[in-house]
N, C-alpha and C positions, 0 to 999 in steps of 0.2 A: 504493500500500500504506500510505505513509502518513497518507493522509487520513483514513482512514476513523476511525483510532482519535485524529486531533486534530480533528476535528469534536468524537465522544464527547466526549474532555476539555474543548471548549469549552462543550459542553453543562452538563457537570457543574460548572464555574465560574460558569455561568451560575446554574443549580439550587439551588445552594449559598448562592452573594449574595442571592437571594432568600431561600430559606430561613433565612438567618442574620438578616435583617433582616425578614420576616417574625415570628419566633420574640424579637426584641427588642420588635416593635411589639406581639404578640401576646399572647405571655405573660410577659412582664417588664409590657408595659404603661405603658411612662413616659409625662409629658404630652409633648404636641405641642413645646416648646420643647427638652426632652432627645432627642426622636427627631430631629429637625430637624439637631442640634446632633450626633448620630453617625452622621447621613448625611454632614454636611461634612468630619469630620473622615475620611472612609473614602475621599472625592472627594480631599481635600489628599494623604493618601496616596498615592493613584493619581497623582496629578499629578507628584506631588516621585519616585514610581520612573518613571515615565516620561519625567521631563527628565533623570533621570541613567542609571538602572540600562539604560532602555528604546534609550537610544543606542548600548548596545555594543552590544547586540542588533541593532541594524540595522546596526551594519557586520559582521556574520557573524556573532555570538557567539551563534545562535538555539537551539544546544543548552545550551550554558550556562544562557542563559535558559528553556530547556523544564523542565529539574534544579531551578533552584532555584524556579520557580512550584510544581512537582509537589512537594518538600518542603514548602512553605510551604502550598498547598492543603491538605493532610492534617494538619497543626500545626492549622490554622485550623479544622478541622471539630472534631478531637482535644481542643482545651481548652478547647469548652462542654463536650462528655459529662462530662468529672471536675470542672466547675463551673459551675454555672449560674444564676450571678450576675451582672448587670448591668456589674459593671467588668468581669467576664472574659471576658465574650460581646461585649462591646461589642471588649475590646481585642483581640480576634482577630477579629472582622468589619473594623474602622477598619485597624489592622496589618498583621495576616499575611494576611488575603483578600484584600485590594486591591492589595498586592505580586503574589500568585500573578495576579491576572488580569490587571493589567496585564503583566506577562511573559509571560505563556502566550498571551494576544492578540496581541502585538506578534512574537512566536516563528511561531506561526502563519500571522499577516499575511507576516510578510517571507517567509516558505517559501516562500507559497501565489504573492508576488510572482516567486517567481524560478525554480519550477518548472513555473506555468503561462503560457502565452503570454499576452502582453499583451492580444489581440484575445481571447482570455475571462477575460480577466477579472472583467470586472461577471456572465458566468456563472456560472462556479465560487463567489464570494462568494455570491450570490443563493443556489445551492444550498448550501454551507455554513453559511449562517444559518439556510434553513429545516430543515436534516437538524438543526443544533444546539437549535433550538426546539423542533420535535417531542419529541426525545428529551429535554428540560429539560422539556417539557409532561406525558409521562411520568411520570420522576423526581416530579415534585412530584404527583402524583396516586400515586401507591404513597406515598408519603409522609403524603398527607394519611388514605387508609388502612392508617398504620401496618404496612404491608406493608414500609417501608424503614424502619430503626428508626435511631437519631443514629449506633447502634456498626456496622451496615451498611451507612451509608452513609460509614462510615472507611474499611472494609474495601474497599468498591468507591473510593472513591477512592485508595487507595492501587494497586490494582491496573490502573487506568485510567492514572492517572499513571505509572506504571511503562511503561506497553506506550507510551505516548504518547511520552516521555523517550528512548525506545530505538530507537522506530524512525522519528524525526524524523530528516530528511538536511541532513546540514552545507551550509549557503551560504558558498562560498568569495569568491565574487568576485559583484559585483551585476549578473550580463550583461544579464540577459532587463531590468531596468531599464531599464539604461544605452541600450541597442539601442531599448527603446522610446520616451525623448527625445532620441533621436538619428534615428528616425523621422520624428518630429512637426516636428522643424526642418527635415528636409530635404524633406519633406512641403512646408511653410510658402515656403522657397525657392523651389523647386519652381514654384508659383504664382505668387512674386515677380516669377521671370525672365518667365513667360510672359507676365502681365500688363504685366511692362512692356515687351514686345516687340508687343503689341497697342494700347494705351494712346495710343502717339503717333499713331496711326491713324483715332480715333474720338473724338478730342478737338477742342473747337472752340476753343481757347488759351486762354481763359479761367483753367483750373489746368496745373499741369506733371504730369507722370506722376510725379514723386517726389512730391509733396503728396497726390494721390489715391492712391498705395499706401500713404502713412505713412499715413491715414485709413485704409483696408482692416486694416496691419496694425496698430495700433494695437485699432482695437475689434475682430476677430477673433470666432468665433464660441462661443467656446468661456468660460463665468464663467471670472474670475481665481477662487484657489484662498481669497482669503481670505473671499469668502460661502458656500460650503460648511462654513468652521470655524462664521462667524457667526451660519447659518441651525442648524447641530449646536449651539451653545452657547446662544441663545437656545428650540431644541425641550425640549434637558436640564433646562436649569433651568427651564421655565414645568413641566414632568413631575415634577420631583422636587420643588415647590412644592406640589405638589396631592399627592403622593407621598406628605406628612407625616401629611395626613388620612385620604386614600383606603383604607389598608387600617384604618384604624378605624371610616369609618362602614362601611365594609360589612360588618365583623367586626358590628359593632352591630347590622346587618343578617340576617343569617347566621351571625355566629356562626366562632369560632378555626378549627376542624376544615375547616367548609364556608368556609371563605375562602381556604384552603390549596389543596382542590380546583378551585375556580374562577379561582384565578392556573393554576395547572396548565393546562385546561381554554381557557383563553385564550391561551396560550403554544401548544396544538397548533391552535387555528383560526390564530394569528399565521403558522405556518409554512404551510397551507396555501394560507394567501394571497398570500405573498410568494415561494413556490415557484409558483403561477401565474400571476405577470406577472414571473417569474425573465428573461422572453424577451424582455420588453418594449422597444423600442428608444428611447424616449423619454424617460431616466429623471429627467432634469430638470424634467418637468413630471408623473411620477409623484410629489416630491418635494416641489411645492408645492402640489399635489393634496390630498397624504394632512396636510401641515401646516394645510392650510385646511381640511379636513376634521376633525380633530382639534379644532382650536379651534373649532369649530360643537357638536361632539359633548358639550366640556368640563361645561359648564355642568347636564349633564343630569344629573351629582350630585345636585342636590338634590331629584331624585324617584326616587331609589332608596328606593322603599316597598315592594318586591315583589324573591324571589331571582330568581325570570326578567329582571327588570329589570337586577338587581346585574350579571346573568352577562350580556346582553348588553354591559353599558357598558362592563365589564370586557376583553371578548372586540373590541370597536369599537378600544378606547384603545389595549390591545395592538397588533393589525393595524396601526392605522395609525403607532403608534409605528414598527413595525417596519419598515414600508413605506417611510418616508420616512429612516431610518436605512440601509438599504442604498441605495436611489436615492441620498441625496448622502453617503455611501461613494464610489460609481462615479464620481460629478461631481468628488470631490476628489481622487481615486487617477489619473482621468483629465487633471485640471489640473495636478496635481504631479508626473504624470511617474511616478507610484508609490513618490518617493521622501519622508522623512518622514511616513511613515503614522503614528507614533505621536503625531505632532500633533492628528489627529484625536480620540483619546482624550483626550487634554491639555485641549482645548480643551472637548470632552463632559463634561470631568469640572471643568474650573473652571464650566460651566453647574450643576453639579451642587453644587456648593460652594455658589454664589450662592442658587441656586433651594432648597436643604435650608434654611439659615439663613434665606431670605426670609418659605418657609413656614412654618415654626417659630415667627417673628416676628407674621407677620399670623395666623396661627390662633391662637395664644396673646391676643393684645391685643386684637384688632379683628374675628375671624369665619373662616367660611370663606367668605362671599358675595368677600369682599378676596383670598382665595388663587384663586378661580374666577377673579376679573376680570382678575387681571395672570397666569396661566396662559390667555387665551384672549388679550389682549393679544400674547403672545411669541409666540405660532403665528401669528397675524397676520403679525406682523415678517418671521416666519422664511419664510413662506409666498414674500411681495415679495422678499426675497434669492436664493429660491434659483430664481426664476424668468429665465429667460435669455431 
């Protein structure tokens, strides 16, 4: 019962960060080096609640954190409509948005960890991202037809966030966690004893059966947790580097209105893509897949001459953003035992720090050939990381 409506509000967080920062690159209009420079500053935010606020939050405190995101979402949409000014839009996008989603994410996460059985995990997320996308693909398509106007889309926010706030269920205690690295060790054992009860059998003395298990257990089959951060922080930042230009040249292309509908537009193919390899069982090389694929696709910027063109590249980049963002989800939630998930944000959003300021930097000074080359550069990286 409760999913249904924290999917929605995950949706509508999503919808919103767009649209706030669409509506800054949009129609405020700043150069490359101030959009650049209120993306990082939305990322440090995210970062600084998520090392502190985001910790209660995973020791139980997910309704607390459900309340005060749902406050803070509705401030944040609430004080562009009575001013729509540059400092004001900026200071509730960098502020009060990036508070409410870092806690409404992380309230979410820890539920979805401790209500749903670990062995679906990478299910239910899969499905949760693509139900949230869809409905963000929506959203921003009434939107771009003014069909959703800034003071309706208060309204619905405030009444999402309400049913969201109320019928989230309190996490008392971390079981379904805890049961699931306490699995995977005795799982791990498990293999040790048997191995080494065959090992002295089929050895020709050469090594002892303690030296060929530490080898066994030592490289195991499974990445360590911290290239899944590496390969997340490296995809963010080469994406929000090209991120700085991207909705300007195709605005240039297409035009304010029609850019709005095509982020929309791109965000419902994203969901149906990632909802049909929801089942996939290999998602570590779904992972490095869609990151090599991505860094192949980058470059195809600079022949956006035609809106068919804009919307596929638009519709590509999405997908495979998306693709590769839930596959190493599952790789990381899966190494860690499901604990510390807000790490993943953390780590997503210092990429996003790095990669806002970078892009800002080289599109301002030196081009955008420079913001292409080190965003197909990072997918590269990210690509070799997250391959096991």
């Amino acid at each position: 019962m409760w999913l249904a409506p924290a999917t929605v509000y995950l949706a509508l967080l999503s919808a919103t960060d767009l649209y706030l920062y669409l509506y800054i690159a949009l129609q405020i209009r700043p150069n490359p080096m101030v959009l650049g420079l209120v993306s990082s500053l939305w990322s440090v935010t995210f970062v600084a609640a998520s090392l502190t606020l985001c910790k209660v939050v995973e020791r139980g405190a997910n309704r607390l954190g459900a309340v005060a995101s749902a406050a803070l979402l509705v401030l944040s949409i609430l004080v562009p409509t009575l001013n729509g000014g540059l400092l004001y839009v900026a200071t509730s996008y960098c502020l009060l948005h990036a508070t409410a989603l870092a806690l409404g994410r992380v309230s979410v996460n820890v539920t979805l960890l401790e209500y749903v059985e670990s062995s679906r995990w990478g299910l239910y997320n899969s499905l949760v991202n693509s139900a949230s996308l869809a409905i963000r693909g929506v959203l921003l398509v009434l939107i771009s037809y003014s069909y959703l106007t800034a003071e309706s889309l208060v309204i619905l926010a405030l009444a999402a966030s309400t049913v969201f706030a109320w019928l989230l269920p309190p996490v008392v205690l971390p079981v379904e966690r805890t049961l699931f690295r306490l699995s995977k060790r005795l799982n791990s054992l498990y293999w040790y004893a048997r191995l080494a009860a065959v090992l002295p059998e089929v050895l020709d003395g050469s090594s002892t059966p303690s030296e060929i298990l530490r080898s066994i257990w030592d490289g195991g089959g499974e990445l360590p947790s911290y290239r899944p951060l590496l390969g997340v922080f490296l995809v963010v930042a080469s994406s929000d580097a090209l991120a700085v230009v991207l909705p300007l040249v195709v605005s240039n292309c297409l035009g304010p209105t029609t850019t709005v509908l095509i982020y929309g537009l791109s965000s419902l193919a994203s969901a149906l893509t990632v909802l049909a390899l929801s089942k996939a069982p290999a998602f570590g090389s779904v992972a490095t897949a869609a990151a090599l694929a991505r860094g192949v696709v980058i470059p195809a910027l600079l022949a956006l001459n035609r809106a068919e063109v804009a919307l596929l590249y638009l519709v590509a980049l999405s997908a495979l953003f998306n693709l590769f963002n839930a596959a190493n989800y599952v790789i990381y939630t899966n190494s860690s035992g499901g604990l510390s998930t807000f790490l993943y944000g953390v780590f997503s959003e210092l990429g996003s720090v790095v990669g806002s300021a970078l892009g800002g930097v080289l599109a301002s000074y030196l081009g955008y050939e420079y913001v292409i080359a080190v965003a197909v550069a990072g997918h590269l990286v990210a690509s070799a990381l997250t391959l096991g």
